[in-house]
Structures are given as C-alpha cells and as structure tokens.
C-alpha positions in Angstrom: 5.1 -12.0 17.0 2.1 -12.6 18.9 -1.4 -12.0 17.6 -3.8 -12.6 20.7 -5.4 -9.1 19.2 -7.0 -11.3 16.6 -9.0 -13.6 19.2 -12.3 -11.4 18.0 -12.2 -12.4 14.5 -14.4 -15.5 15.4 -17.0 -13.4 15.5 -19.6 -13.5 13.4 -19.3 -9.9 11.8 -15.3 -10.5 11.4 -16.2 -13.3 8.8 -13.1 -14.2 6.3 -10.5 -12.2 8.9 -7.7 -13.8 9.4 -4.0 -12.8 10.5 -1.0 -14.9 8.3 2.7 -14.2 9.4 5.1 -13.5 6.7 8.2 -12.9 8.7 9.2 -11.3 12.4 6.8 -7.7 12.0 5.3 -9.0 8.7 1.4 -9.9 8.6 -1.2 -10.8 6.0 -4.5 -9.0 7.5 -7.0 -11.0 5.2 -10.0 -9.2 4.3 -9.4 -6.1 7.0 -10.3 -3.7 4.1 -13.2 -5.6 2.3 -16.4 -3.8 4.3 -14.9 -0.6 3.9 -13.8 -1.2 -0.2 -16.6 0.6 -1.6 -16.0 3.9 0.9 -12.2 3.8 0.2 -12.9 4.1 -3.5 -15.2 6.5 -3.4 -12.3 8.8 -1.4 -10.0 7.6 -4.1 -12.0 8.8 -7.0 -12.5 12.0 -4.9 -8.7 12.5 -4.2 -8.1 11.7 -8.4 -10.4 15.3 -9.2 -7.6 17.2 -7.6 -4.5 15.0 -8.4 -4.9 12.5 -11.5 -3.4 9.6 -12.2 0.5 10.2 -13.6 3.5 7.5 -14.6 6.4 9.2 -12.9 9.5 9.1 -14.6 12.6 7.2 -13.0 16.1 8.9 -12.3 16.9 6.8 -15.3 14.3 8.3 -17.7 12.5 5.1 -17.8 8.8 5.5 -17.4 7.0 3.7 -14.7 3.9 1.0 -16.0 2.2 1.2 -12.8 0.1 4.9 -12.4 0.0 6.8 -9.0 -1.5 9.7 -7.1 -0.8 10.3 -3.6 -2.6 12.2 -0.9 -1.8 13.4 2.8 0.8 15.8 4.1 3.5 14.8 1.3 3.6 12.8 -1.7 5.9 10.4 -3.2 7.7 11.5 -6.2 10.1 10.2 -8.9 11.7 12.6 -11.8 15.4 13.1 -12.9 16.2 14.3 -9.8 15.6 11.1 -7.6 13.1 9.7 -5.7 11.7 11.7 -2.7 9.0 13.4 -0.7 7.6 16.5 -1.3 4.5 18.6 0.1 3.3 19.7 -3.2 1.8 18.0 -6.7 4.4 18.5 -8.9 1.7 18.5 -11.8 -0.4 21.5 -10.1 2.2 23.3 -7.9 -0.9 22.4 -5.4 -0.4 20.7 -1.8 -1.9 17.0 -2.0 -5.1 16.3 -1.3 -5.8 16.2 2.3 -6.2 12.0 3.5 -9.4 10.8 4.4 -10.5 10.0 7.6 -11.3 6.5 6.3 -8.0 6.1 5.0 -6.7 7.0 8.7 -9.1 4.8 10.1 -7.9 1.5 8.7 -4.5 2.4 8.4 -3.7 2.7 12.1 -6.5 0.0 13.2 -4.2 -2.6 10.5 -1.3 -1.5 12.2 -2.6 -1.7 15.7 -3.6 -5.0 14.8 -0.4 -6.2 13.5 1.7 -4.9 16.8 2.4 -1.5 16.0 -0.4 0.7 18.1 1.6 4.1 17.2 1.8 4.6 13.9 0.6 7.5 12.4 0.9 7.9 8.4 1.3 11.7 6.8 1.7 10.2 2.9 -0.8 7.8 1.0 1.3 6.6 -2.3 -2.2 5.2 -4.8 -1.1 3.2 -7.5 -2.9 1.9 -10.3 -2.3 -2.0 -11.7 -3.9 -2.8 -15.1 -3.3 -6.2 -16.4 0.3 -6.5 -17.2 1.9 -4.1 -15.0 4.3 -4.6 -12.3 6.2 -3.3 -9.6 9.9 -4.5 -9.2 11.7 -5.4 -6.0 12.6 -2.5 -3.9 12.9 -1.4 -0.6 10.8 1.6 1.0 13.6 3.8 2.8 12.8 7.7 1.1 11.2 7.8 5.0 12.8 9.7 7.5 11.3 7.1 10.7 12.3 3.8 9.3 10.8 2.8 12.6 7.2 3.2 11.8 5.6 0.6 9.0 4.1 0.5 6.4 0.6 -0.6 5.2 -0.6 -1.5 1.9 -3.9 -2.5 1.3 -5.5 -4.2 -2.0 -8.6 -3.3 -4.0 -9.8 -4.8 -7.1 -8.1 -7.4 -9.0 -5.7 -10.5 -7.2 -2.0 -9.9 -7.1 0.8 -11.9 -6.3 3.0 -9.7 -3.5 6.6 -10.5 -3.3 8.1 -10.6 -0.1 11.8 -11.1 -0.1 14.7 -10.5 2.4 16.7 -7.6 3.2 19.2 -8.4 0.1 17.4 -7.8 -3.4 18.9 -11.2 -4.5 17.0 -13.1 -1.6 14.2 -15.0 -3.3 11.1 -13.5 -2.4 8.2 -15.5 -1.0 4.8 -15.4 -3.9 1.8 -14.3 -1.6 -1.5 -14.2 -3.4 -3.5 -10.6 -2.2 -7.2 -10.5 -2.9 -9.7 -7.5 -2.6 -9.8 -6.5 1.2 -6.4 -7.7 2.3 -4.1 -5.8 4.3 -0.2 -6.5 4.5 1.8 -5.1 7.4 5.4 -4.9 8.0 8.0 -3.1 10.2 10.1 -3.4 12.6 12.7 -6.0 11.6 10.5 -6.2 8.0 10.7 -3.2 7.8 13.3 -2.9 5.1 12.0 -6.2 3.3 12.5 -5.9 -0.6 9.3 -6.5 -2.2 7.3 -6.3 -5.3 4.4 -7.3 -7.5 4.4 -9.7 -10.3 2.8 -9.0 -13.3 -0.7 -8.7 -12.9 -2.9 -11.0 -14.8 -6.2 -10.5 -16.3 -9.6 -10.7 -15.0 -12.7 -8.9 -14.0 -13.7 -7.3 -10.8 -17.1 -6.7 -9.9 -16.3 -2.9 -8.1 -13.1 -2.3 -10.3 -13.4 -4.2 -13.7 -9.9 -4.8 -14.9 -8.0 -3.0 -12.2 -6.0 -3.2 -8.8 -5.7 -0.1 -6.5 -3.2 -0.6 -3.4 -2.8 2.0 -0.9 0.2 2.1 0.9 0.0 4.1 4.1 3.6 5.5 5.5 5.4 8.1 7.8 6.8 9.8 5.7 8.1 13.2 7.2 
C-alpha cells in the first residue's frame, strides 16, 4: 500500500495527521476526525432523540456491555434470531435516522485517503464504551459487499484496538486509538478479526468518562 495521498499532511492546518500501516489495506488515519469531533457529536446526540442508546442481546441470550444506536439506510441488529441488517429500529418499528452529511463526509474522504476512493456506506453502527467495557474479537461479514471497507472512527476516551489475522486464534496486534483517529481496512483486511480491550478510566474534556466509535460500512 502506498500513501503518496498523505504528502499534504505537512501542512500547517493538517497538524498531528499522520497515516500508520497496520497490514496490506489496513491504516491508522491519526487525528482525521479531531477538527470535526465536536460536529460529529452534536449529530450523534441528534441521531440518540430518535433512536437511544440499547445493549442488544446476543443469539446466546447474553447481553452485550458495550451500548449502540445506528443510523443510515439499515441498522445493525443482534436478538435471538442472529445478527443481521435490517431497515427499521427494532425498538420503534421506525426507519433509522437518516446519516449525516458530516458522517458521509469523513467517511468516504478516510477511505479515499486509505486507497479505497469508492466507498459509499448505507449503515452507521454507534457504540458506547464506558470504563470497563469491551468488545471481543470478531469479524465484520453480516455485509453483503465484503469488497467495500470499513471505517471506524474514535471519540472520547483512549482505546486499545485489536487487530488480529484472519483466524480468531492469531494474536492480535494492541494499537492505542486516541480522540480523532481513524482506522481503515479492506481489501485483504478486510476480514481481520478485531476488537477492543477493556476500556480504562479517565476523563475527557468533550466526553467525560466515555468513548464513541463510529464504524461506517456497506451494508446492503
């Protein structure tokens, strides 16, 4: 992978931008999301009047730590009958809240950045991290293009990503995400098992003790 689309973040105004490979269609954007943090909330607090936070239940029963909304043309799900897709809230019978024009903004600019200039996302999967919770390794592959990527950006408090292989027994790589970073991956990432470790504590001055990731896909 080649990131010659990155010789402009010597400028000046791209201060704290940098572009860190994780594997072949894998990227650490750093601080791509930090100017626009503040707008991003505001359209997540907006999307959270029509669809509020929720800890879906797993196939299993168990009940997930981390909370999530979603927003865009269909929403990620997770009940007793599997995980999947689907057009409408399940909580309000409602379509999802329509996806910001910021949200679309950033997520196609990240990807074009990162090597893939097509991507178009239809589902925004929020989630919610308080101090404690985490996210265990899996693979995204509920979406019918496995050859678009995905993007996940981080908001609030610092988070150790896990970036693994495409086994779940591969030992993931520990990649420390502060507020404003972007991670891409797709192509032959695409189907990378990741995670996030147990958050730990702390304070953030726009989000106290919380972490918000958006994670931008083609879903449909």
């Amino acid at each position: 992978m080649t990131f010659d689309l990155f010789d402009n973040l010597d400028d000046p105004d791209h201060a704290g931008r940098r572009a860190e490979p994780l594997a072949d269609g894998a990227v650490v954007l750093r601080a791509q999301a930090r100017d626009a943090a503040p707008r991003l909330l505001e359209a997540v607090h907006a999307i959270l009047a029509s669809a509020p936070w929720r800890n879906m239940i797993t196939p299993g029963g168990l009940r997930m730590s981390v909370a999530m909304t979603n927003c865009g043309g269909a929403g990620w799900v997770s009940d007793a009958n599997g995980y999947r897709y689907d057009s409408l809230d399940p909580l309000s019978g409602r379509p999802w809240p329509a996806m910001p024009e910021i949200f679309l903004e950033l997520a196609t600019q990240a990807a074009a950045l990162a090597g893939f200039p097509d991507f178009m996302p239809d589902a925004c999967l929020i989630n919610r991290y308080v101090p404690g919770t985490r996210l265990s390794l899996h693979q995204d592959r509920d979406e019918r293009d496995l050859r678009a990527p995905i993007v996940s950006v981080s908001l609030g408090l610092p988070a150790v990503f896990l970036f693994g292989g495409q086994r779940r027994a591969d030992r993931p790589a520990r990649v420390r995400l502060v507020h404003g970073d972007v991670v891409v991956w797709g192509g032959p990432a695409r189907l990378t098992f990741h995670g996030v470790a147990p958050l730990a504590d702390g304070d953030h001055p726009l989000l106290g003790r919380e972490r918000i990731n958006l994670t931008f896909r083609k879903a449909l």
